[in-house]
ZAZAFI-989401 format. One line per field, with one value per atom (N, C-alpha, C): atom name; x, y, z; residue number from 1. Coordinates in steps of 0.2 Angstrom, whole numbers, m for minus. Layout:
<rs>
fipa c(CA|...)
xx c(X|...)
yy c(Y|...)
zz c(Z|...)
numi c(NUM|...)
</rs>
This chain:
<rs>
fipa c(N|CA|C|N|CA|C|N|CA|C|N|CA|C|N|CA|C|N|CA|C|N|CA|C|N|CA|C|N|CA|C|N|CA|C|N|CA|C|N|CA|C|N|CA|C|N|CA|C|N|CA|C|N|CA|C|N|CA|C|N|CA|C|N|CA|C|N|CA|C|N|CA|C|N|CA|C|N|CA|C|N|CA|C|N|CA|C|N|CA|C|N|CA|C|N|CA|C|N|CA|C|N|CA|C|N|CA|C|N|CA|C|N|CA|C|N|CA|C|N|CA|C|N|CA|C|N|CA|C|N|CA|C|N|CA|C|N|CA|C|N|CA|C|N|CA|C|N|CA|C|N|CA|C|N|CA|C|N|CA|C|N|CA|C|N|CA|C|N|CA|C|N|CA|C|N|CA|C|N|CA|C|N|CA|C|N|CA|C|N|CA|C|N|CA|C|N|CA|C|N|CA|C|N|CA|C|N|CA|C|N|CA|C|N|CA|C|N|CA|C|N|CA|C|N|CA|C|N|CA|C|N|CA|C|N|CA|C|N|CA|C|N|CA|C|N|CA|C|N|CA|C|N|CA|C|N|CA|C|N|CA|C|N|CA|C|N|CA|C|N|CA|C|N|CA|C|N|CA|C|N|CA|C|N|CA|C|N|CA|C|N|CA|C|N|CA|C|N|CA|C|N|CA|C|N|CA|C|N|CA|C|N|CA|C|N|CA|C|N|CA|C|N|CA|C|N|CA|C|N|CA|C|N|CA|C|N|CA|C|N|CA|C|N|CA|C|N|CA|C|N|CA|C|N|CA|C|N|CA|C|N|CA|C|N|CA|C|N|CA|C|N|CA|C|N|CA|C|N|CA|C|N|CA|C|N|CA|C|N|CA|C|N|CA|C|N|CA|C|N|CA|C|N|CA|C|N|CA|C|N|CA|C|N|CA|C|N|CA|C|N|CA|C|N|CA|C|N|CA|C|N|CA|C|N|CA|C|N|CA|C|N|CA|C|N|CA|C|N|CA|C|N|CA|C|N|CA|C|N|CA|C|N|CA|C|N|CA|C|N|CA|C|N|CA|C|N|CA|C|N|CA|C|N|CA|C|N|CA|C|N|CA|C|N|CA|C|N|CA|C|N|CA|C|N|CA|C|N|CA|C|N|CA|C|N|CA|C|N|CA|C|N|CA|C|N|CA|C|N|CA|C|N|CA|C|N|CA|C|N|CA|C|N|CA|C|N|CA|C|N|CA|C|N|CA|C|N|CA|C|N|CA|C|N|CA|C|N|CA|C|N|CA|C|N|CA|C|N|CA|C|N|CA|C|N|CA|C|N|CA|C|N|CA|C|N|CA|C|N|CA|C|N|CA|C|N|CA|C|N|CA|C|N|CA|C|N|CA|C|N|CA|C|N|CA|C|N|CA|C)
xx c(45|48|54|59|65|63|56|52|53|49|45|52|57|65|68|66|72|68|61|59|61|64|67|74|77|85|89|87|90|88|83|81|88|86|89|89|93|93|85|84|81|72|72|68|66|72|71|70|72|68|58|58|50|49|52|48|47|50|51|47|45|40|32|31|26|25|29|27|30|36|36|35|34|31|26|18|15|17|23|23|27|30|33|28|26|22|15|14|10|14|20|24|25|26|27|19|14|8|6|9|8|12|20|25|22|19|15|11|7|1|3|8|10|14|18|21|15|11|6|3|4|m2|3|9|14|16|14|17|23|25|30|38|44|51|52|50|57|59|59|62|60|53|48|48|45|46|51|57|64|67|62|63|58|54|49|50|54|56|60|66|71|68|63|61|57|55|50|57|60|66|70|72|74|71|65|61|64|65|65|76|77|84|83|76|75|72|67|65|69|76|81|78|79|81|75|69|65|66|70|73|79|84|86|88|87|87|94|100|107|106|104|103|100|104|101|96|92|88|88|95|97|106|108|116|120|118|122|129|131|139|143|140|142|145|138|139|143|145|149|156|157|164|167|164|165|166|163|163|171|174|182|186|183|187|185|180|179|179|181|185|191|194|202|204|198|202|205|205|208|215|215|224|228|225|227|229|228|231|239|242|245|250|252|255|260|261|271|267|266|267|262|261|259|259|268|267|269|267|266|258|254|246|244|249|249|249|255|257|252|249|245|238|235|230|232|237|239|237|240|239|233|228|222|218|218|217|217|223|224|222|221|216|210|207|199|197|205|202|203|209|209|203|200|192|187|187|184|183|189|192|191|190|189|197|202|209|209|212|215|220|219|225|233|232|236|242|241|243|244|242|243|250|249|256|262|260|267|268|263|267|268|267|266|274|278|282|287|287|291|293|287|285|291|288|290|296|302|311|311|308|310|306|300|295|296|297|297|293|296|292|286|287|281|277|275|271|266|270|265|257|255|249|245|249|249|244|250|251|243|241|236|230|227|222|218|216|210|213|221|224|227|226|235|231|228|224|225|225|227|233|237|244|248|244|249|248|241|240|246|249|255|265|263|270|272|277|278|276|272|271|276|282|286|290|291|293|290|285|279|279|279|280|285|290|296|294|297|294|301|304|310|314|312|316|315|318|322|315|308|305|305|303|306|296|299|294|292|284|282|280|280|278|272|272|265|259|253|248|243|242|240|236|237|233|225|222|213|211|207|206|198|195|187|186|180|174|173|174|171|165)
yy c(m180|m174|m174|m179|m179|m180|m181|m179|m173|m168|m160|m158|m159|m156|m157|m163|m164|m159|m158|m153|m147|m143|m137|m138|m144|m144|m138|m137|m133|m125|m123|m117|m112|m105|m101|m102|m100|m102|m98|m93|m88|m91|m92|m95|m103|m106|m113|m114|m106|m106|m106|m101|m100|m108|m110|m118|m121|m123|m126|m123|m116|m114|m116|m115|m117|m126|m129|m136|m141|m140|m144|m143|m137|m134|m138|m139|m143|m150|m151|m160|m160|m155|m155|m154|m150|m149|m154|m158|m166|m170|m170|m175|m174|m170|m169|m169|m167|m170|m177|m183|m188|m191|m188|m190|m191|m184|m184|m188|m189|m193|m201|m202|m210|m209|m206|m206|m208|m205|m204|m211|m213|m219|m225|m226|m230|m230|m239|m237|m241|m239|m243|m238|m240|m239|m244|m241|m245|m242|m246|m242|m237|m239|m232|m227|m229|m222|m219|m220|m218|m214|m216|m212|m206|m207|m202|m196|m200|m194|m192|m193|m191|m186|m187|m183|m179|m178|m171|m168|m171|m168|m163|m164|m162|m156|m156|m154|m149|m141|m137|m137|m140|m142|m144|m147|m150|m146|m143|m138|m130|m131|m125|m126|m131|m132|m127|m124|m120|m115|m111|m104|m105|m109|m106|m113|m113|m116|m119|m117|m118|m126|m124|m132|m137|m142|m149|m152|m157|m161|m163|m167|m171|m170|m173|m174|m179|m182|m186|m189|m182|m177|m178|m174|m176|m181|m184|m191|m197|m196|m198|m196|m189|m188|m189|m189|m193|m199|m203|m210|m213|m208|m208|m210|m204|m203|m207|m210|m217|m223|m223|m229|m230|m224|m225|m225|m222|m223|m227|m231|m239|m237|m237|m238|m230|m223|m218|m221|m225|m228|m229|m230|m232|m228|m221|m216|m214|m217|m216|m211|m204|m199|m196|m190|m185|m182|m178|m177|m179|m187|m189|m189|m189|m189|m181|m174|m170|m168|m173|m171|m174|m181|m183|m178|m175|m172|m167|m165|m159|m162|m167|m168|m172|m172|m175|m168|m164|m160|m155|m155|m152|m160|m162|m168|m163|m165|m161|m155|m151|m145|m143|m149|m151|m153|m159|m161|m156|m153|m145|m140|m140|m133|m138|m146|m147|m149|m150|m151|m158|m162|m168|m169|m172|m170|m173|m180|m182|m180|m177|m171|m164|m163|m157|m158|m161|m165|m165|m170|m168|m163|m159|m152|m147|m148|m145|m145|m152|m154|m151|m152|m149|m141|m136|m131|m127|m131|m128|m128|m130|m128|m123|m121|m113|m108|m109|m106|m100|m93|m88|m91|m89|m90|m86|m81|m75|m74|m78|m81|m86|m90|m99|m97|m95|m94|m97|m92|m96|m101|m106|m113|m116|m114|m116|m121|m127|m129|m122|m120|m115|m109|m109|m103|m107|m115|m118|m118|m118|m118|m111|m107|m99|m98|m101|m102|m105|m110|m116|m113|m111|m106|m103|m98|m93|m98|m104|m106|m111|m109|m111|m119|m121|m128|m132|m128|m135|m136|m132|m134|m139|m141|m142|m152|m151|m159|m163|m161|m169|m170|m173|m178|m170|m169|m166|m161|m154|m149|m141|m137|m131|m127|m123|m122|m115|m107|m101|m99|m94|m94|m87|m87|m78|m76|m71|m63|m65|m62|m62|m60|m63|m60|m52|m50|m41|m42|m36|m37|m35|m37|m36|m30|m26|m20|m22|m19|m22|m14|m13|m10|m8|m5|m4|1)
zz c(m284|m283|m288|m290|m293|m300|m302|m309|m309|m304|m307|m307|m301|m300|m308|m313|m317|m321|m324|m328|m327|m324|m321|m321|m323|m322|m326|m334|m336|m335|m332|m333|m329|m329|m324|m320|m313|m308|m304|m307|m303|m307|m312|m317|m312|m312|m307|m302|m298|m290|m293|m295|m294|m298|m302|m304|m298|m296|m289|m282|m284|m279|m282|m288|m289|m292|m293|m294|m289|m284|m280|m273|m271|m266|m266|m268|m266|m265|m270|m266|m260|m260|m252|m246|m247|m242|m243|m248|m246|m244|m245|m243|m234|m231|m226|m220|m221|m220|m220|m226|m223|m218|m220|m215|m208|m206|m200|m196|m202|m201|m201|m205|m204|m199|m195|m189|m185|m184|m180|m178|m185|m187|m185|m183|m185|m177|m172|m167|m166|m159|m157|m162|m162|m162|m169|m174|m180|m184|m188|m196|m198|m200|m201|m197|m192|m187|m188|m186|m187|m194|m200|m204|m208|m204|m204|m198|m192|m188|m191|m192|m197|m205|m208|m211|m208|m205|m200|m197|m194|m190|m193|m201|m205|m209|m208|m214|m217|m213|m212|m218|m216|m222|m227|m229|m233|m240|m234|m238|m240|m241|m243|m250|m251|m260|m262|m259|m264|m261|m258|m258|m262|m267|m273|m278|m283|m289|m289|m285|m286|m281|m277|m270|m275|m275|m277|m271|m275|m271|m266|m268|m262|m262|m258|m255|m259|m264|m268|m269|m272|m272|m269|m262|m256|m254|m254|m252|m254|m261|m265|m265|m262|m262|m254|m248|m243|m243|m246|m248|m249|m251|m252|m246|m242|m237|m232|m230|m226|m229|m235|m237|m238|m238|m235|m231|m224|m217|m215|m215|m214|m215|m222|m225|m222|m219|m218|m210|m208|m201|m202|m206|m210|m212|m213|m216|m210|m205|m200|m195|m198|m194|m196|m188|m192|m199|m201|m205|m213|m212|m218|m218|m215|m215|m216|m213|m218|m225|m226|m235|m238|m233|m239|m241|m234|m233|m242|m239|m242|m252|m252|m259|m263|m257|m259|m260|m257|m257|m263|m265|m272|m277|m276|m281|m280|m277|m274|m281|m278|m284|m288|m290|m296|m302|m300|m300|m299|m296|m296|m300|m302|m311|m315|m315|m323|m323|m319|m322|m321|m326|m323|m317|m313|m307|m309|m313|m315|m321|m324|m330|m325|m320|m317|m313|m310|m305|m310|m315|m322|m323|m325|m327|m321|m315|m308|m308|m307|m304|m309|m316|m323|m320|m320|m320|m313|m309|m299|m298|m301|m299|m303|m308|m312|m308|m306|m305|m298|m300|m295|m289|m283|m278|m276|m279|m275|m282|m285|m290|m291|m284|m284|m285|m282|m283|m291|m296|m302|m305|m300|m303|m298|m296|m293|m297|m293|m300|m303|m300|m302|m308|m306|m312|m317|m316|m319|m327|m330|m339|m339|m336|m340|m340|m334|m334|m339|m338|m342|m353|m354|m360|m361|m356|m359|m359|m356|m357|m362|m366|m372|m372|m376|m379|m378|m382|m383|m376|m370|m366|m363|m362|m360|m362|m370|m371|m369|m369|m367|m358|m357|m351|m346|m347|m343|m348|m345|m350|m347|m348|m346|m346|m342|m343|m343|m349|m347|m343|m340|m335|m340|m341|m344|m337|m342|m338|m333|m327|m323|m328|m326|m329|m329|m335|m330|m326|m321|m318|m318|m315|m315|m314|m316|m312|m310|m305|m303|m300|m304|m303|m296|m293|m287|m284)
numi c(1|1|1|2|2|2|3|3|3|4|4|4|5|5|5|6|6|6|7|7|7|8|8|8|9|9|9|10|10|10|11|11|11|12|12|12|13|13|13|14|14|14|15|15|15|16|16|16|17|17|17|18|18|18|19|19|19|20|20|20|21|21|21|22|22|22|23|23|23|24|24|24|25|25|25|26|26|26|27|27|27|28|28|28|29|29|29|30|30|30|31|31|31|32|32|32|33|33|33|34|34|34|35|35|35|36|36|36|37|37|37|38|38|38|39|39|39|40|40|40|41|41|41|42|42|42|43|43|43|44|44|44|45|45|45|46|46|46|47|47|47|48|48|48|49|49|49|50|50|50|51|51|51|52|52|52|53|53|53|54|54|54|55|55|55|56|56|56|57|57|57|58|58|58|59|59|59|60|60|60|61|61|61|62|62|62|63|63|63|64|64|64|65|65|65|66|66|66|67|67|67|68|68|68|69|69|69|70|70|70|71|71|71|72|72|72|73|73|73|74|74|74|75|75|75|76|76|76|77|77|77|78|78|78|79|79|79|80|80|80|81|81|81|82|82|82|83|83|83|84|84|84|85|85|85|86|86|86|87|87|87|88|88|88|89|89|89|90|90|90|91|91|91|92|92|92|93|93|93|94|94|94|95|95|95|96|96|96|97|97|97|98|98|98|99|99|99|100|100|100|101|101|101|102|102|102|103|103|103|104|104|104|105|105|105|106|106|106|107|107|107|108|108|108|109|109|109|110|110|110|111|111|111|112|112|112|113|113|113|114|114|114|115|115|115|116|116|116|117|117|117|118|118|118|119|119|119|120|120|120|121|121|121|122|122|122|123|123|123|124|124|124|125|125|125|126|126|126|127|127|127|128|128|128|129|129|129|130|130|130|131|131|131|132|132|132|133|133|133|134|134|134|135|135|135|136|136|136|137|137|137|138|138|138|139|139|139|140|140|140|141|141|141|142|142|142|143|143|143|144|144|144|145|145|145|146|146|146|147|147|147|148|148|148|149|149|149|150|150|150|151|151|151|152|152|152|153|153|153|154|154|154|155|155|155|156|156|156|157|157|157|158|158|158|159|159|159|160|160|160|161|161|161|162|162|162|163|163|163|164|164|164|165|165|165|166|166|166|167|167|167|168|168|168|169|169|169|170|170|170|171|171|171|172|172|172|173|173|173|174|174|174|175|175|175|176|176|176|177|177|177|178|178|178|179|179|179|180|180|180)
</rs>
């Protein structure tokens, strides 16, 4: 299945559903047929059975991925960015209080969407923290990971390089006008 799925990785999205209706559809629906049939065939309580339950159990989630091209195969990702967070349970035992287990939430968080837009998190905090004592208050939005590269484009360079320096704030950006 993660063969026919990679020959389909670059198409369109709408181009890579119907791939995946017509090439992986059958192996799904073979795969899921012998699941059955080895449950079936498979007695007693173990590993097997337990994972062929778990695949029949699922199936129906599983099968998402061929109603749209955008669903990945599998939970990898995911799985990978949770991975974080049960591995630092232990140490978040550890942070006093409630709200130091806030701030931190709070700044992992803006990690997350950091890594998300493509920003460095750590280049973002230097210039977050340089930026935010000049910065209007009913503007923060701005600075957001998501806007901080178009933001950070209009504010002069050289304020920008020394490690500690007088930031002028531009103009708000125009605003959008949308189609309605």
């Amino acid at each position: 299945m993660y063969a026919v799925d990679a020959a389909g990785r670059r198409m369109p999205r709408d181009e890579r559903t119907a791939f995946r209706a017509t090439h992986l559809r059958p192996l799904m629906d073979e795969f899921f047929t012998w699941a059955a049939a080895a449950r079936d065939l498979t007695p007693g309580r173990n590993l097997a059975t337990k994972a062929l339950g778990y695949a029949l159990n699922q199936e129906a989630e599983l099968r998402r991925v061929l109603q749209s091209g955008d669903i990945p195969l599998d939970n990898t990702r995911a799985e990978r960015a949770l991975r974080k967070i049960v591995v630092g349970r232990k140490n978040w035992l550890f942070y006093g209080t409630d709200t130091h287990a806030e701030a931190a939430a709070a700044i992992l968080s803006i990690i997350a969407t950091c890594r998300l837009h493509g920003v460095d998190p750590f280049v973002y905090f230097d210039e977050i923290l340089r930026v935010l004592p000049y910065w209007p208050h009913d503007r923060y939005l701005e600075l957001a990971p998501q806007h901080w590269p178009a933001c950070r484009a209009r504010i002069d360079p050289s304020e920008l390089a020394p490690p500690l320096s007088h930031i002028t704030v531009p103009p708000p950006p125009p605003a959008s006008t949308s189609a309605g």
